[in-house]
N, C-alpha and C positions, 0 to 999 in steps of 0.2 A: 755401165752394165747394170749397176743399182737404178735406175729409174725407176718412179714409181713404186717401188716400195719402203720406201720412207714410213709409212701406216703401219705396213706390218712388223718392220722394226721396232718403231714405238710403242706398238701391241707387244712385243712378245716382250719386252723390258718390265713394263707396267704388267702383265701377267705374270711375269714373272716373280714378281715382288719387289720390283725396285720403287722407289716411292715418288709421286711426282712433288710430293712435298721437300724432296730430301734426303738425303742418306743414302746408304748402301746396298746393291745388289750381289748377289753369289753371281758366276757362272754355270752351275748348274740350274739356277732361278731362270737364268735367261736361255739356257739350252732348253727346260721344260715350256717355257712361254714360246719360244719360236714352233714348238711340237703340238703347242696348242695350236697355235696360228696356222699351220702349215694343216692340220686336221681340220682345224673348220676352210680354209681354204679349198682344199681336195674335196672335203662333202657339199660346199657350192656348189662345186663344178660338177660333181654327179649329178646331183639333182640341178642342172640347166638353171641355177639361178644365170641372169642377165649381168653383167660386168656391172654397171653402173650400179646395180644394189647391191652386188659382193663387199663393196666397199662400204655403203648405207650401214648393213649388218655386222660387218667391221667395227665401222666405226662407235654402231650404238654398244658394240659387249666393250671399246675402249671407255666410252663413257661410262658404264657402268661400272669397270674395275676402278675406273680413279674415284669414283663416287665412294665406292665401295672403301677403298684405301683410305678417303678421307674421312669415313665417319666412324673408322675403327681409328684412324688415328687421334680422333676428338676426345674420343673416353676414356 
């Protein structure tokens, strides 16, 4: 029944503030990150983005959260 969304899982974790380096997430971390996910999600689909770039855009705001996660964890 989960198919396929394995991405958005792993998005709403890492938005959430769980760290891919490590350590601890809240549950409300991960209920906000799924809220995020599930919002950009639905405004894809408004605006007729194509399935196969929903994922594209996905994927690049995941890259940019562990980016992000990792250079604040640097300092």
């Amino acid at each position: 029944a989960g198919y396929g969304y394995e991405l958005d899982a792993i998005s709403a974790c890492i938005l959430g503030g769980t760290s891919p380096l490590g350590g601890v997430g809240t549950i409300f971390g991960a209920m906000v990150g799924s809220l995020i996910m599930a919002s950009l999600t639905n405004g894809l689909q408004i605006m007729n983005f194509p399935a196969a770039w929903q994922y594209v855009v996905k994927g690049i705001i995941l890259v940019l959260a562990v980016y992000a996660d990792v250079q604040l964890k640097k300092k």
